[in-house]
N, C-alpha and C positions, 0 to 999 in steps of 0.2 A: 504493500500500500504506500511506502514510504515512497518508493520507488518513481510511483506512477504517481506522486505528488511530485516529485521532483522533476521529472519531466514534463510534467504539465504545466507547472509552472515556467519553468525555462521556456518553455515555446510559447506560452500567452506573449509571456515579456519580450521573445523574441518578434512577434509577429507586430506588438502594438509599435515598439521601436524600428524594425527593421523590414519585418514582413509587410505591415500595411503599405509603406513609402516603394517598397519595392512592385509590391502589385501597382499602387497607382500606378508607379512610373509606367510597366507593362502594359496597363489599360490606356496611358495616354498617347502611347507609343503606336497600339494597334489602330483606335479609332479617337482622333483630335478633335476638338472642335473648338474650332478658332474664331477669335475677335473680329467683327467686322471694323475696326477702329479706322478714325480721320484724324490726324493732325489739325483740321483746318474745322474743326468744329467744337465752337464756344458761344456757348449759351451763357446765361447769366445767372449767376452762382451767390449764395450767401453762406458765408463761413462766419460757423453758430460758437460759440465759447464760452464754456460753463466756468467762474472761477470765486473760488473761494480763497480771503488773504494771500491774493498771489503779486503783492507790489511790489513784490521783490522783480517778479516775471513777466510783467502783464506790458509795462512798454514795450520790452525787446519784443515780445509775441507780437505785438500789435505795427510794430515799424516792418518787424517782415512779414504782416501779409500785406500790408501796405508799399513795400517793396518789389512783393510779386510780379512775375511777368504775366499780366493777362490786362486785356482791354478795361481800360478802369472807370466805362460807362455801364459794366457789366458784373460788378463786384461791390460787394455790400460786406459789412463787418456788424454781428450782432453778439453784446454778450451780454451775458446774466450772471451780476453778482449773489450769491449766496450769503445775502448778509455780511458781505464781506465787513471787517471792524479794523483793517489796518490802512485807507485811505486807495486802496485799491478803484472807489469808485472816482476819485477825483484823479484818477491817474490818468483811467480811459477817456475823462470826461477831458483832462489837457489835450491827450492823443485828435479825438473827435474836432475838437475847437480848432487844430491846427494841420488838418488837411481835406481836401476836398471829395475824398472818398467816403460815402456814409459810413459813420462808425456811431452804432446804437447803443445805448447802455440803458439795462434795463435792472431792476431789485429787486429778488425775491426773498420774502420774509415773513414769518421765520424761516431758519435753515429748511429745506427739501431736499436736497442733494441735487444731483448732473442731471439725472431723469428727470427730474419735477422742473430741474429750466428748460432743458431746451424742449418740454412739453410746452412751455409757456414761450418760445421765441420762435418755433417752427410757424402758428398761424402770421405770424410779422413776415416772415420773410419775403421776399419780392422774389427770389431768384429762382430760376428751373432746378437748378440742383443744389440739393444743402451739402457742405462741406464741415466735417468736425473738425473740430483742432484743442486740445486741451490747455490748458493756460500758461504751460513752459514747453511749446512744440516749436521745434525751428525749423520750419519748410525750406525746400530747395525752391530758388526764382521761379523754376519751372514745374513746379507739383501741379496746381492744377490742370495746365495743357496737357498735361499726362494723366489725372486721373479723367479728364474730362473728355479725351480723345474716345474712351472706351464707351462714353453713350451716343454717341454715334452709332451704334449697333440697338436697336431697339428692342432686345432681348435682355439687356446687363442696363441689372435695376439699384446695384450695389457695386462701388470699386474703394477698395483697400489700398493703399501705398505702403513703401518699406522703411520700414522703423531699425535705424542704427543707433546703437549709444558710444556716447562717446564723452571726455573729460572732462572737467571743466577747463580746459583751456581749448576742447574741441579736438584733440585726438584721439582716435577711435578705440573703443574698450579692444582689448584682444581676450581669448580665449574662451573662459569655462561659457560666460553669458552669452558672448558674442558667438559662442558657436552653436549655442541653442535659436539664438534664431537665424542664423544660416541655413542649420536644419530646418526650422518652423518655416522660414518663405521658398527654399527650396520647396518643401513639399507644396505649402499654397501654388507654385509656379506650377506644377504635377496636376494639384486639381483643377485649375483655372483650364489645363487644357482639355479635363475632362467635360467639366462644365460650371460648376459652382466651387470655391470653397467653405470651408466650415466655420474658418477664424481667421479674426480681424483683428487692426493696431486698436484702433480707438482715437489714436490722435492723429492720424493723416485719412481720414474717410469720409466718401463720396456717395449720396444717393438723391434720386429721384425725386423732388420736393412730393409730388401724389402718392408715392409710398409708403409715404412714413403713417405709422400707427403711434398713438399715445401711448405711452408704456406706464404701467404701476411704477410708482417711485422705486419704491425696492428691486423692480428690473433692472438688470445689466444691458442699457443700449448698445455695446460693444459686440454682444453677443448674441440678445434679443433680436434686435432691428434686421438686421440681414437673414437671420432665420425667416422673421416674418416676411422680409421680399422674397424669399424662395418658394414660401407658402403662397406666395402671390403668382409664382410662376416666374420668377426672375433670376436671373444670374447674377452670384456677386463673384467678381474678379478680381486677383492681386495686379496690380501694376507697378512694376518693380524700376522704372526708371520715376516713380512720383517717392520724394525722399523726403524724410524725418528725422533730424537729430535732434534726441533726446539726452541730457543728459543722464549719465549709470548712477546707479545709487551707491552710496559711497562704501558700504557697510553690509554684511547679512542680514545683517537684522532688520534693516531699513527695507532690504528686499522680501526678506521672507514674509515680514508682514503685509508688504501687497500683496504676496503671491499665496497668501493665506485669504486675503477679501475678494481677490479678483476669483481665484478657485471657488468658495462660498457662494457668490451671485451666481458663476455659470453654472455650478450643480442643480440651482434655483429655475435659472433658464434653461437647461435641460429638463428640468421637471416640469415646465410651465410648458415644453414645444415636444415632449416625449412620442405627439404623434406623429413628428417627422422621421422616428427611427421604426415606424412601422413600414415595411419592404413594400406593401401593398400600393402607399401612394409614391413612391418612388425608390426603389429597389437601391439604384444607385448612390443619392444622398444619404439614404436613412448607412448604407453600409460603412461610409464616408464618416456621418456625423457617431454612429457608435464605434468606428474603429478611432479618428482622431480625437475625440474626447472626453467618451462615456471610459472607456476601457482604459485614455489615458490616463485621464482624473484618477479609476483604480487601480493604475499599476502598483501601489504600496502592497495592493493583498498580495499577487505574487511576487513580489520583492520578497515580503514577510516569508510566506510558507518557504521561499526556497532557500532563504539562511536559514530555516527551521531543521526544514528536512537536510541540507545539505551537510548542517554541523552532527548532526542523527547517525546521517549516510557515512561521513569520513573515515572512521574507525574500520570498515569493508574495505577499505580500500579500492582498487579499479579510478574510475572517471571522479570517483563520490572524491577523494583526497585533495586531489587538484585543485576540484571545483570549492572546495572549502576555501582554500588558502590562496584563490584568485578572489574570493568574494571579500575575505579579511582583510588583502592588499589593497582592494580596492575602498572598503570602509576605513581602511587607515589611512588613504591617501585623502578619501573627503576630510578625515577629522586635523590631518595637518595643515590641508588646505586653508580649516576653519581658522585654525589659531594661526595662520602666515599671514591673513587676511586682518585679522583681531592685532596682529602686530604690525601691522600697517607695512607689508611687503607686497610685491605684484607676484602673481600667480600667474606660474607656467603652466599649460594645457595638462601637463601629469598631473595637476591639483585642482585644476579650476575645475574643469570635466567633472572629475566624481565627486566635487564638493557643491557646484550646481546642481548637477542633477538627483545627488540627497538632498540638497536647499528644495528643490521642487516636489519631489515627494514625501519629502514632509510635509511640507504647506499641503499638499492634497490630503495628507493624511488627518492631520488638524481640521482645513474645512469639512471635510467628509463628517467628523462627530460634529461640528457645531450646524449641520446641514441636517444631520439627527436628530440635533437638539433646537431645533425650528429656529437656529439663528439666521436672522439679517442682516447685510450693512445698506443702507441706504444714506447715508451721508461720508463725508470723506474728510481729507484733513491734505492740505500741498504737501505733493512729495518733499524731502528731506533729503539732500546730498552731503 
């Protein structure tokens, strides 16, 4: 029994990490289905920004999309303070006063969180397509012309851009983080040619102004909203020349704690859209949305059973030894990672790798009970570098 726990386990984890990215790639290989995309089509866009005490953030955000390259008869700036209490509102409201592209500021009070504003700035908007941006996102000049190329195709009802992090002096994170989402837009790039994918930044994203559905506050728009355009019959697509530098969080702990709220809400959005992984309305998504992140949310369970069984198994010797003493290399190398990290040193891909990727399943493992324990976050707090 031990046995066949062991290997069952090894091959979950192998198929949600390696096996799933492999088949898509397979499936996009055989039959593509490509973007009718134009260059030369630009409609008029309003980029929506939820932000709470972000005056630290809120100019620089606000000068580059005011920056941006795109027709500036065509572009609108809305955002919705959260109560903000550290003069955040009078920052935008200088911003606004000193150029001639509409820049809206609106107050929502008391706090509601992201969901509950831009529920409250989507009927303002003027523009064909709502653009998200988060209150510390720094766009490339040419993001929109590129997320915006892809509605031109009147099937793609959602477009995602690619999110890199990077210093505060603005060079680029390397290793454990940065190579998780290498892997994450990789594969977006995989299903995009299949046809929709599953997940999105949040801070560089594009959709259909008629699309949008008002979400519960306690929804995750990041991961709500493009479900519900697929539910509509629409494609959402990664567009990996529309770019986001964000800055990295400076600390684990800084990180693990979003990666414990953001996991929380989409378990919630999973449970709120669970009739998209019924095969019956669409065979292909639903496989998609429970292989990349019902299965990935619980990789912890076979993580767990297979340091279970494999420290069980070692003693028999054969395959079981090995795999002991590969699994403990590798728990040792995350917990050195931790403390190289904790001692303020930069981490080579032998430490960041298996110390990100415990940093991530643990946060699923934490949301996962507090998803038990009917918790929600609906409100936020600005990241912390």
């Amino acid at each position: 029994m031990m046995e066949f726990v062991f290997w069952a386990s090894f091959a979950l984890l192998f198929y949600i990490y390696f096996g799933y990215p492999l088949a898509v790639k397979a499936f996009a290989t055989l039959k593509s289905n490509p973007i009718a995309a134009n260059d030369d089509y630009l409609p008029k866009v309003s980029i929506l920004i939820a932000a709470y005490n972000e005056a630290k953030d809120i100019e620089a955000t606000l000068r580059n999309k005011l920056a941006l390259d795109y027709p500036l008869e065509k572009l609108e700036v809305l955002v919705i303070s959260d109560e903000s209490e550290d003069g955040t509102d009078g920052i935008v409201e200088a911003v606004a006063a000193s150029t001639q592209i509409p820049v809206r500021l609106f107050r929502q009070a008391p706090r509601q969180g992201k969901t509950a504003g831009l529920n409250t700035l989507v009927p303002t908007a003027t523009g064909d397509i709502l653009l998200f941006s988060d209150a510390n996102s720094q766009w490339d000049t040419q993001a929109v012309r590129k997320l915006c190329r892809n509605f031109a195709d009147p099937r793609v009802g959602y477009v995602t851009g690619k999110m890199v992090y990077v210093h505060a002096d603005g060079s680029m994170v390397g290793d454990g983080c940065s190579a998780y989402m290498k892997y994450e837009n990789w594969l977006r790039d995989q299903e995009t040619r299949i046809g929709s994918i599953v997940g999105v930044d949040g801070g560089i994203d594009a959709m259909r102004k008629e699309l949008y559905q008002p979400l519960r506050a306690d929804q995750l728009p990041d991961f709500v909203q493009p479900l519900k355009v697929v539910e509509q019959g629409y494609r959402v697509v990664y567009e990996p020349e529309a770019l986001l530098k964000e800055e990295a969080l400076s600390d684990g702990r800084s990180e693990f704690s979003m990666r414990v709220r953001v996991s929380l809400r989409a378990l919630w959005a999973l449970k709120d859209m669970k009739h998209l992984m019924n095969p019956v309305g669409g065979p292909i998504f639903a496989w998609q949305l429970m292989s990349h992140k019902l299965l990935r949310y619980g990789a912890f369970v076979p993580m767990i059973t297979l340091a279970i069984v494999t420290l069980l198994l070692a003693p028999k010797g054969g395959i079981y030894q090995p795999a002991a003493l590969a699994y403990i290399a590798f728990l040792v190398l995350a917990w050195l990672g931790r403390k190289k990290e904790a001692g303020g040193q930069s981490l080579s891909a032998v430490y960041a790798i298996p110390y990100y990727f415990m940093l991530l399943n643990l946060a699923s493992y934490k949301a996962f009970f507090a998803f038990l324990r009917g918790e929600k976050k609906v409100i936020w707090n600005p990241r912390k570098g």
